[in-house]
N, C-alpha and C positions, 0 to 999 in steps of 0.2 A: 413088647416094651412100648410105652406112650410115647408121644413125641415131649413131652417136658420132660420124662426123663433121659431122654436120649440129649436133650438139651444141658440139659443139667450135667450131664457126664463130660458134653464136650466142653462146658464150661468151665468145671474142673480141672480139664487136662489142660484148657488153653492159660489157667491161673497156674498148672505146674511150671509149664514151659515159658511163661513168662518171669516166673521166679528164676528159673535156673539160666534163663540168658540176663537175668538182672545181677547175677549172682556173678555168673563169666564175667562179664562187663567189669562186676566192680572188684573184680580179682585181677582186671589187666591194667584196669584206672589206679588200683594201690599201686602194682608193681610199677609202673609208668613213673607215680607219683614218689614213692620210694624212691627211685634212682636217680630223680632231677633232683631229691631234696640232700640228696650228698653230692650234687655233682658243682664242683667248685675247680679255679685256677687259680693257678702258680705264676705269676712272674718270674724268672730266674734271673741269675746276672747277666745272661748275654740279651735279657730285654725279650726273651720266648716266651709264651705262655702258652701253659703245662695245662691241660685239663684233667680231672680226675670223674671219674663217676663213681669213686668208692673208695676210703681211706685203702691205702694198700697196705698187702699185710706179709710179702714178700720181698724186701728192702734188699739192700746191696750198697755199703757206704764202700768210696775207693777214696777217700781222707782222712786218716788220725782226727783229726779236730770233726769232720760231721760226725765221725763214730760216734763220740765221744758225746757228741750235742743229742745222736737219736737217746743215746743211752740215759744221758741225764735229765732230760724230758719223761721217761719211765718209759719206754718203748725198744729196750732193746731185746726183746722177746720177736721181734719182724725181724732184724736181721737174719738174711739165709747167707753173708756173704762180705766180706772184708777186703782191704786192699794187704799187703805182706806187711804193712810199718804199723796199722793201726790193734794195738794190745792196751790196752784200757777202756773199762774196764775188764777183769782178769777173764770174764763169762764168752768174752767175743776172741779172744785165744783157739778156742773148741772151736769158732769156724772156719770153713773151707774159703783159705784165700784165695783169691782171685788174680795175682799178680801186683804192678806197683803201680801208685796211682795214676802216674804219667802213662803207662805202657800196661794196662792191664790184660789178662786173658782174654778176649772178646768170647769166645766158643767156652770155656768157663763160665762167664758171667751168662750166659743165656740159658749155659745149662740147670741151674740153679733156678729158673724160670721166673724172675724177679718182675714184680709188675711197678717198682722205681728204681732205680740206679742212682746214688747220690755221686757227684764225679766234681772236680774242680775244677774250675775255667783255666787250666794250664794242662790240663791233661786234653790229650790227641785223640781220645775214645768216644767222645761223646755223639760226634754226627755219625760214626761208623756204626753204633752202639741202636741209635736211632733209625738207622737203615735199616734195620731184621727187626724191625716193631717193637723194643725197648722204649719205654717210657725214661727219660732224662729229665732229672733236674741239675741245671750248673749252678752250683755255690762256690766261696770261697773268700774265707775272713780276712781280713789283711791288717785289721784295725781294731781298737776297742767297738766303735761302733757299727764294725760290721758282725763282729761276735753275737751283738744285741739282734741287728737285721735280720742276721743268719738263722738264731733261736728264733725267731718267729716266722721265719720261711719255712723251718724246715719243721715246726707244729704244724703251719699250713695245710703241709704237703701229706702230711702224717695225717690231718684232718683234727687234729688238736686243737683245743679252744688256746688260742692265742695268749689267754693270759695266764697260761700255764708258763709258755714264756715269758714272758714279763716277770715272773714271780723269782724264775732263775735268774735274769740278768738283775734283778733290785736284791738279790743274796749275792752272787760275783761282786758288783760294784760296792754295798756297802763295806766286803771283807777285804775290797782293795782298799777301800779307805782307812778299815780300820789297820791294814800292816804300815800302812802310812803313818799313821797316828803313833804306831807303837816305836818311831824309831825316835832316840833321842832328838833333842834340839839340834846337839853338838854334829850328829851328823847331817844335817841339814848343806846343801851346798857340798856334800863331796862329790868327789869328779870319778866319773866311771866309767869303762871302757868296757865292752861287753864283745865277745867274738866269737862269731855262729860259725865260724871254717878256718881252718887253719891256713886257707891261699892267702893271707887272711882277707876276711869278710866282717865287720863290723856290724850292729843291731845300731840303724842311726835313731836319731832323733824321731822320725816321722813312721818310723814301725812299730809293731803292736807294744813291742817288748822294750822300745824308747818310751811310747808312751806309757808304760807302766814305770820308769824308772824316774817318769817327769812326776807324775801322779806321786810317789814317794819323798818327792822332794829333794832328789840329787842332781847332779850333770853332768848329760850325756857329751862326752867328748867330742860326737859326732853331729854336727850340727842339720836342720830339715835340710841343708840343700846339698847336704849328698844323698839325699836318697834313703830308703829305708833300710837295703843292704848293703853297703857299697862295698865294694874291693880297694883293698886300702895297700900303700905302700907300705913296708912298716916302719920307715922314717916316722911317718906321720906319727906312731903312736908314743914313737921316742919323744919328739918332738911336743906332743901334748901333755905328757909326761901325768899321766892320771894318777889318783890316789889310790883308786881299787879293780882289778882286774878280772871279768868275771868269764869261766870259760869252762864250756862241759867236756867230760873226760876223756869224750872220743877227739876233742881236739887241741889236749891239753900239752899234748907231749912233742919237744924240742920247743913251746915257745919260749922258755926264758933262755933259749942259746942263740937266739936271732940277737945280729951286731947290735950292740947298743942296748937290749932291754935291760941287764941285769945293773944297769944303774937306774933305770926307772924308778921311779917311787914309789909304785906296787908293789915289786918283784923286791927292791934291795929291802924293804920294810917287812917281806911277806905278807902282804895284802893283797893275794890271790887266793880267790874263791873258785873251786875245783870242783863244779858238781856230777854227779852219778849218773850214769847212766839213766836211768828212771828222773832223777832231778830235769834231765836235760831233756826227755821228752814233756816235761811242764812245762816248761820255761819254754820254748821254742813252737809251740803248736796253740794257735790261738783260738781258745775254746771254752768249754768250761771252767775249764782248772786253772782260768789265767787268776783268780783269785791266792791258787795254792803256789803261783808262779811271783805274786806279788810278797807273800811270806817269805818263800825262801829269797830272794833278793835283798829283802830289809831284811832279814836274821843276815845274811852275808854282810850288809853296811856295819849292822850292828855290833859283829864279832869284830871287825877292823880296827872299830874305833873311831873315833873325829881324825880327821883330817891334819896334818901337821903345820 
């Protein structure tokens, strides 16, 4: 064999193996590249930040209202895992709950091998959760506009273009405006009393569900500076003596035999709204559905009537 040929071979071989480590290279420079180009953070409510290197696709909501936000963002196909309260909608029934969101299963939730944990900043699980390498985000709505916050945290976190959110809270807000719109003039200005617990507990002024009654155009009995829930004597509600009474069915029962109400102006008028089980999980969890939460409260103004 000549020496040009013998040259010529090794030059061959040396354009193979430079191909093939050109090749490696830019098969670990993509993969490299890939994984910074999803890799994004979260802020959550206690001010952490969450990093992701890849939309997760193994979710675990332990709050009726974040359920409810994964699902109506079109994601609830991730859910592998629920807290015991959250049933809406009907699809997340079928999964294996986890316990309640305060106290959930921890040995549960891991086994489910969820690569996010949606949990609320009142629940005791979260730094536990995060101790055995659980990825945490803490949310937790309290307001109209943490409902909006919330929907765009929690595309965030999902890896969602953000105005996917936006497109849900501009449908929520304008179908609160419009159950606004639909109530007569004449109910304008009635007074309303709303009660989340029968110790009793009142929805004031400055909670989600005050401000959805302010937003309608009525008044709330309870004014911003007791708070959003307050525990109320029930003098007081004798005493403020409202035109309409709004109250879900789990905590409907013995209150018109508390001293004094059955001269109220709700009660001696029957101008008590008694809603369903189901109604009551709308009305009470602020979320998606506070839209469907604002319907039913103005249909209940409505059927009352004006004020006397």
């Amino acid at each position: 064999m000549s020496a040009g040929r013998v040259l010529c071979q090794w030059g061959v071989l040396a354009r193979v193996v430079e191909l093939r480590l050109a090749s490696v290279l830019w098969l670990v420079l993509a993969g490299w590249m890939g994984s910074s180009a999803w890799a994004y953070d979260v802020v959550d409510d206690r001010g952490r930040t969450v990093t992701f290197t890849a939309p997760p696709q193994r979710v675990v909501s332990l709050l009726p209202s974040l359920t409810e936000t994964v699902c109506e963002l079109g994601q609830c196909s991730r859910l592998v895992g629920v807290d015991r309260y959250s049933n809406f909608p009907a699809a997340v029934q079928k999964l294996p709950q986890l316990g309640g969101g305060l106290d959930p299963n921890i040995e549960a939730v891991v086994a489910v091998r969820p690569d996010l944990v949606l949990v609320a900043a009142s629940s005791r699980a979260a730094e536990r959760m995060e101790a055995l390498g659980v990825r945490v985000v803490v949310l937790e709505p309290k307001t109209h506009a943490d409902v909006q916050r919330v929907l765009r945290k929690v595309a965030q976190a999902l890896g969602q273009p953000v105005a996917e959110a936006d497109k849900v809270w501009r449908h929520i807000d304008a179908a609160v405006s419009a159950a606004a719109q639909s109530l007569p003039a004449s109910a304008r200005g009635t007074r309303v009393y709303f009660e989340v617990n029968r110790a009793p507990y009142g929805a004031g002024a400055s909670s989600f569900i005050g401000e959805t009654l302010t937003r309608l155009g009525v008044k709330n009995i309870l004014g911003p500076e007791l708070g959003p829930f307050p525990k109320l004597n029930p003098e007081f509600v004798v005493r403020a003596n409202p035109d309409v009474i709004m109250v879900g069915a789990r905590n409907a029962s013995g209150m018109t035999d508390r001293p004094g109400w059955k001269a109220m102006r709700a009660i001696a008028g029957n101008r008590l709204c008694v809603f369903s089980l189901e109604e009551s999980d709308v009305l009470v969890r602020p979320g998606p559905r506070m839209a469907e939460a604002a319907r039913l409260m103005a249909g209940c103004v409505a059927r009352q009537g004006a004020p006397a």
